[in-house]
C-alpha positions as CSV (number, residue, x, y, z in Angstrom):
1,X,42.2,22.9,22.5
2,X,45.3,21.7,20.8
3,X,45.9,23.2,17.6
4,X,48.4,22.4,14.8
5,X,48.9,25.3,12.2
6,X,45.3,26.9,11.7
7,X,42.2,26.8,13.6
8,X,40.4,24.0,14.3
9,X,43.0,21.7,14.0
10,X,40.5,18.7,14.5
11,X,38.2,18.3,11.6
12,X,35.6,15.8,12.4
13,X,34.1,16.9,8.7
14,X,37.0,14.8,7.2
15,X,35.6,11.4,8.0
16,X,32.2,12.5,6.7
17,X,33.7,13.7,3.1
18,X,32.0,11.5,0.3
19,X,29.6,8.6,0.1
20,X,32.7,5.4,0.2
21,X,34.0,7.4,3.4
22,X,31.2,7.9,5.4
23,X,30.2,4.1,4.4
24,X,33.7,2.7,5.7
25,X,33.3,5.3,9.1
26,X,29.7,4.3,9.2
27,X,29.1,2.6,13.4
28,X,25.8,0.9,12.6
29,X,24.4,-0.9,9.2
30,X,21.7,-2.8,8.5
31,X,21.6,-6.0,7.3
32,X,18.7,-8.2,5.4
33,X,19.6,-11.0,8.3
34,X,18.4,-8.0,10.9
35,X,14.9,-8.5,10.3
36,X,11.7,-10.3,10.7
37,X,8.6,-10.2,8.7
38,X,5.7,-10.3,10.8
39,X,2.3,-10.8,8.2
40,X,-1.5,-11.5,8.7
41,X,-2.8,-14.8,7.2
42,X,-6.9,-14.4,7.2
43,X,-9.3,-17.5,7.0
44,X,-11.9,-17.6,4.3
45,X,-10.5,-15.0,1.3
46,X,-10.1,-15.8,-1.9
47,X,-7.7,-12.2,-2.4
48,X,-5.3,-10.9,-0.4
49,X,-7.3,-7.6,1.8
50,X,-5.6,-4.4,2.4
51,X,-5.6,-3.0,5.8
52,X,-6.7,0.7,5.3
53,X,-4.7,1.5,8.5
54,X,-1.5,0.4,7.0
55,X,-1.2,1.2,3.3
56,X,0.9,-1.6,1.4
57,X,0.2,-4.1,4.2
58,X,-2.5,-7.1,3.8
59,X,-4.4,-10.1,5.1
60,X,-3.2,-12.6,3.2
61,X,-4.7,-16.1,1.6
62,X,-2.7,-18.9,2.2
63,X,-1.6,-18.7,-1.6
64,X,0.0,-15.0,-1.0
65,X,1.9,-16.0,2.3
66,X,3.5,-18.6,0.8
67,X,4.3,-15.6,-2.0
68,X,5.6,-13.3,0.9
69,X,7.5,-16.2,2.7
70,X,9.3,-16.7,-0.7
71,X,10.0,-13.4,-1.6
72,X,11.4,-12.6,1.9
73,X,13.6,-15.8,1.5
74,X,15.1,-14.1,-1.5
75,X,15.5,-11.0,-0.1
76,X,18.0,-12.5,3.2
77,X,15.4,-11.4,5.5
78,X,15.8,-14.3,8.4
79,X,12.3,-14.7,9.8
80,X,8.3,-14.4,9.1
81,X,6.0,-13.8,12.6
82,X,2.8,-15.4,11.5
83,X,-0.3,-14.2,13.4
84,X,-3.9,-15.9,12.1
85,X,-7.2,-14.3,11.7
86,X,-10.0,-16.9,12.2
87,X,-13.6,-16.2,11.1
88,X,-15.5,-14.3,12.9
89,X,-17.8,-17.0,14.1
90,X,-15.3,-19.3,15.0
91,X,-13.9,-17.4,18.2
92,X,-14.9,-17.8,21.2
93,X,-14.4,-17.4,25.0
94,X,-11.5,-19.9,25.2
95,X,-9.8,-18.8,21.6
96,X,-10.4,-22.1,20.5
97,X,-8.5,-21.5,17.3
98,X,-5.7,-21.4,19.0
99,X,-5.4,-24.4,19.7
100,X,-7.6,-26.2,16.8
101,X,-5.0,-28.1,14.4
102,X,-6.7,-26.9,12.0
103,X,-6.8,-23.5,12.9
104,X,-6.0,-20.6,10.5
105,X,-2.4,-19.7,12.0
106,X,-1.1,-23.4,12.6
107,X,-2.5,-24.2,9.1
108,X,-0.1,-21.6,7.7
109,X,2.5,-22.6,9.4
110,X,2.2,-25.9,7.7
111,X,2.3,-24.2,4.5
112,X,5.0,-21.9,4.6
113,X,7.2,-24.5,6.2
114,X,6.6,-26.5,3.2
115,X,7.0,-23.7,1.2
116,X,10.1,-22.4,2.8
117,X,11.7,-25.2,4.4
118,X,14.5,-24.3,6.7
119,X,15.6,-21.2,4.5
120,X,13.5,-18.8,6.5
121,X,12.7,-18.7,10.5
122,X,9.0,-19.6,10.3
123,X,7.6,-18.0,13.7
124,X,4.1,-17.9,15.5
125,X,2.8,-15.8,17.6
126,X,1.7,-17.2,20.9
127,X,-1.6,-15.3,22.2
128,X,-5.4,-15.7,22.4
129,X,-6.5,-12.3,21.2
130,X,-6.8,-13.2,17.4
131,X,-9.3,-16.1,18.5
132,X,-11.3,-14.9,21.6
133,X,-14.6,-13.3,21.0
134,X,-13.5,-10.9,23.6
135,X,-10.2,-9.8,21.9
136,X,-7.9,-10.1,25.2
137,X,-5.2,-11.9,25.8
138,X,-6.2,-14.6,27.9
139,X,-9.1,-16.6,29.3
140,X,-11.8,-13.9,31.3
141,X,-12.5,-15.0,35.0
142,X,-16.3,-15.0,35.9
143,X,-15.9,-11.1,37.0
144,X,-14.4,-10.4,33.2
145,X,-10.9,-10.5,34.6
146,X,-7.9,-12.1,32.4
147,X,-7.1,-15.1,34.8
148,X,-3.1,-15.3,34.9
149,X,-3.5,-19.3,35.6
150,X,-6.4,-20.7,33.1
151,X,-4.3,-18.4,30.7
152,X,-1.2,-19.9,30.8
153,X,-2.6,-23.7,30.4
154,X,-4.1,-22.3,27.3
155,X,-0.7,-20.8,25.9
156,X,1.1,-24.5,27.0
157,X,-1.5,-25.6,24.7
158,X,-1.1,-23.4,21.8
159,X,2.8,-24.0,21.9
160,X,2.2,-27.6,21.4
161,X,0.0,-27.5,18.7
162,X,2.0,-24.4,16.7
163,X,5.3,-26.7,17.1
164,X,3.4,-29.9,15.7
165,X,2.6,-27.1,12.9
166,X,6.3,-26.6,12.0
167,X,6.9,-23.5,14.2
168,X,10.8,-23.2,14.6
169,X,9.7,-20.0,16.9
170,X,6.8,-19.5,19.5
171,X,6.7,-15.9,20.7
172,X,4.2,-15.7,23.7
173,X,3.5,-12.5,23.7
174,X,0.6,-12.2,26.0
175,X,2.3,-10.3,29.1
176,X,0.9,-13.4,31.2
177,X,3.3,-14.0,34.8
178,X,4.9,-17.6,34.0
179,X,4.5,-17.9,30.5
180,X,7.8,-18.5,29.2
181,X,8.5,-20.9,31.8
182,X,4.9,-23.1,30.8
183,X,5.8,-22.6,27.7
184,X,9.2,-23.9,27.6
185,X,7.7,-27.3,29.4
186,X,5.2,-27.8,27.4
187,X,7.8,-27.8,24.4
188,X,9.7,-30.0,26.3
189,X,7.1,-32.7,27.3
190,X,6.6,-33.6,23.6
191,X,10.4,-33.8,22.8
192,X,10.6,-30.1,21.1
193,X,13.7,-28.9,22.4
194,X,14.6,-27.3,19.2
195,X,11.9,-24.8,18.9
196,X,13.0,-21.4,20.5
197,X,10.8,-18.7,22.6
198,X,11.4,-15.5,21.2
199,X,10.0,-14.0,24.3
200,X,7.5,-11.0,24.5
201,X,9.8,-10.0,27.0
202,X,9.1,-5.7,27.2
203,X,5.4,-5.0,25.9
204,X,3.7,-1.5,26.7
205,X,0.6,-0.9,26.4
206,X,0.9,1.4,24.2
207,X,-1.7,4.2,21.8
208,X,1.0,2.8,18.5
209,X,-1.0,-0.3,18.1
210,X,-3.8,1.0,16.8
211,X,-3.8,-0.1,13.0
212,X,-2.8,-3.6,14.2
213,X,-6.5,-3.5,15.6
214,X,-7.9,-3.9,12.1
215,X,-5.0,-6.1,10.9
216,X,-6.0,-8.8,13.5
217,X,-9.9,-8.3,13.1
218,X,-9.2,-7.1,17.0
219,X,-12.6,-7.8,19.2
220,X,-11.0,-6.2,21.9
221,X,-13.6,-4.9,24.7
222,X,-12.2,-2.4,27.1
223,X,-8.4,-2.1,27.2
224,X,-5.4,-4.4,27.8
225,X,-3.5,-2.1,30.9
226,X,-4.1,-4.9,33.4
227,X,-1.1,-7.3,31.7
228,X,0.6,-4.5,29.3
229,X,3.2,-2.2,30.7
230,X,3.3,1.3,32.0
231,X,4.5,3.3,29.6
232,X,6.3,5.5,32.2
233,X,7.8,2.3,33.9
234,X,11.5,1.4,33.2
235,X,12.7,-0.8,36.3
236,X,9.3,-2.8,35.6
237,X,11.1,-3.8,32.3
238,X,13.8,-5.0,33.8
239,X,12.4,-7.1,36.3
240,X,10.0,-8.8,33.3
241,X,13.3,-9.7,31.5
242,X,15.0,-11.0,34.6
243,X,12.0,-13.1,35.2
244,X,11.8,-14.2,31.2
245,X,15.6,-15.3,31.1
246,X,15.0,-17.4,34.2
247,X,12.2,-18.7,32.6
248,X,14.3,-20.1,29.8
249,X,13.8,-17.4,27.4
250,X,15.9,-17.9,24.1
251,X,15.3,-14.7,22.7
252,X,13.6,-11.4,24.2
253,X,11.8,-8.4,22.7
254,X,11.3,-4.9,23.3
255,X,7.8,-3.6,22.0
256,X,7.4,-1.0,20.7
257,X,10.3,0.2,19.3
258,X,10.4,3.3,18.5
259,X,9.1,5.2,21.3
260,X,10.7,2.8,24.0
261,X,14.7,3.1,22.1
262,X,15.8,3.8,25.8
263,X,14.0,0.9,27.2
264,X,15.8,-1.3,24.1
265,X,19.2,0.2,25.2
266,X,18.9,-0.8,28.6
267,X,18.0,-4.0,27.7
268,X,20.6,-4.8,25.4
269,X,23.7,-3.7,27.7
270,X,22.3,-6.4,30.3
271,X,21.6,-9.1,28.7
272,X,23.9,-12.1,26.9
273,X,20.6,-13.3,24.6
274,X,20.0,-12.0,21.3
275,X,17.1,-9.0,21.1
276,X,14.7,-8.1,19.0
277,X,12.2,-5.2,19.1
278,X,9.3,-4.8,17.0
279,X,8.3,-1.7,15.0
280,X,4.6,-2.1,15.5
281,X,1.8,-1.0,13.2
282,X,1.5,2.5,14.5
283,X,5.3,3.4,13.5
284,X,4.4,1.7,10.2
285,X,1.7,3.9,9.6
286,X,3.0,6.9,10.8
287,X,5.7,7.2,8.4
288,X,3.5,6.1,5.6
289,X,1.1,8.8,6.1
290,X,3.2,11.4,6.2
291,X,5.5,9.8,3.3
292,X,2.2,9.6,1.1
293,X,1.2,13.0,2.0
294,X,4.9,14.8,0.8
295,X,5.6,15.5,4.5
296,X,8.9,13.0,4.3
297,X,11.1,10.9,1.8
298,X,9.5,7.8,3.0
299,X,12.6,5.7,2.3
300,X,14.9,7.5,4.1
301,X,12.7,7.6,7.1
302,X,12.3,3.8,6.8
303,X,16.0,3.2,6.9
304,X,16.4,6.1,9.1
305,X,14.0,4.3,11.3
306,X,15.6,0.9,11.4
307,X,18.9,2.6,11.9
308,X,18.2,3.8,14.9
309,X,16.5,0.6,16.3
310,X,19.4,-1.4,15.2
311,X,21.9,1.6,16.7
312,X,20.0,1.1,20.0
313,X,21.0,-2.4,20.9
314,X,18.1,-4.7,18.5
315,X,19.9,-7.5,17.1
316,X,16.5,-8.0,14.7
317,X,13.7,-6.0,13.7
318,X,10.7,-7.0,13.3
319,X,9.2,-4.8,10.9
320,X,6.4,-4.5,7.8
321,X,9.1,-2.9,5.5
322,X,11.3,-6.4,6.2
323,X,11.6,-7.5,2.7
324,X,11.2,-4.1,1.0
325,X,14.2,-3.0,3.2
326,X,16.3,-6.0,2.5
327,X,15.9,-5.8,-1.2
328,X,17.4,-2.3,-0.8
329,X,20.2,-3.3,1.1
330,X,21.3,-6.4,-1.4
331,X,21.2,-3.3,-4.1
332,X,23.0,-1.0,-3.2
């Protein structure tokens, strides 16, 4: 080791002096354009209902969406991921809310396009297991199998009827073979061009979900392995995104985040599309728990948390802190 007068004669320590130093030095920020809001509209509530599994997290009306879609507007945060929760007695076999016009999720896309405009990415997620009486993914074959094929004329479906609602994003994200390919034509035959697939690209099935169970009013039966990734899988991943960019993917995702920042690194050095990554409910929840029980200074976990997300390749974030985080940023 080269020294120049005294020992050590490299001082790494230098650059990380004061607060204006480390800040000009610093190789990863955050930004409020970074991230996505994804939030629960609920059918049939007169008051916004708090998920127990997420603490600060609710089922909204359609009143208190519009609410959150403004106040994420003024906070720079670019998008909202909009997932519906129908009444109970409307789903069904086929997730017929899905694709119903009038259906929780593509009526609130109608409002918080008309709330928002074009000043906020309004986004939908593309799946059946909000609407099916079953709580999976797709369409069950007569042995209680999800059928890959009945699935995906379903999902063309849904992505007609969500861009008609004023979706400027559809984000399949059932793990179905094909989907971003049926989805893209079905966009296409009705002239819709301009809406993008975020694509659903990376999706494990994953123990982190957990609280998103009760956010969604989940039915789930059984377990969602058949179509969800192996958690132990990497070159899996890689052939998924391959296939999705093929496909016509716009954008791609890596899900979850946290546990899977390797999978997100390898993803981001290969590909030439912006990607996103989504810090599910269970990484909410974790942090909030231990936050709310002293363990942590929750809000330097939460940007501690998005750092390193961002730091391993995510262009955007979709996380539940979205606007709380990008009110921070503006200031500081």
């Amino acid at each position: 080791m080269t020294t120049y007068g005294s020992f050590p004669g490299t001082r790494p320590r230098r650059l990380r002096s004061n607060p204006v130093m480390r800040r000009m030095v610093a190789e990863t920020r955050l930004h409020p354009a970074d991230f996505i809001l994804p939030a629960f509209v609920r059918e049939g509530v007169s008051e916004p209902v708090l998920i127990t599994a997420m603490p600060g997290v609710v089922q909204h009306t359609r009143d208190s969406l519009k609410k959150a879609a403004a106040e994420a507007v003024a906070a720079g945060v670019s998008g909202i991921m909009l997932f519906g929760v129908p009444e109970e007695s409307k789903k069904d076999a086929l997730g017929t809310p899905g694709t119903d016009p009038d259906g929780i999720l593509q009526v609130a896309l109608r409002d918080v396009r008309a709330e928002v405009g074009d000043d906020l990415l309004v986004m939908s997620d593309l799946c059946l297991d909000e609407t099916t009486d079953h709580g999976h993914c797709g369409v069950l074959d007569a042995e209680g199998r999800v059928d890959n094929d009945a699935t995906l004329e379903r999902y063309a479906e849904m992505a007609q009827v969500q861009a008609d609602a004023g979706a400027h994003v559809v984000g399949p994200s059932g793990m179905m073979d094909g989907q971003i390919g049926v989805v893209r034509d079905a966009l296409d035959q009705i002239g819709r061009e301009d809406v993008a697939i975020l694509a659903y690209t990376v999706k494990y099935a994953s123990a982190f979900y957990g609280p998103f169970r009760e956010a969604v009013g989940s039915s789930l039966q059984g377990d969602r392995k058949t179509y969800q990734q192996d958690p132990g899988n990497v070159r899996e991943s890689l052939r998924e995104l391959a296939l999705d960019l093929e496909e016509g993917a716009d954008m791609v995702m890596v899900k979850p985040a946290g546990p899977y920042l390797d999978i997100l690194a390898r993803v981001a050095d290969t590909v030439d599309v912006p990607v996103a990554a989504y810090q599910i409910s269970g990484e909410y929840s974790m942090i909030e728990a231990a936050a709310e029980r002293g363990w942590i200074d929750r809000d330097r976990a939460i940007m501690e948390a998005l750092t390193g997300i961002r730091r391993a390749g995510a262009r955007n974030i979709l996380t539940y802190w979205a606007t709380e985080a990008a009110q921070k940023l503006k200031d500081q």
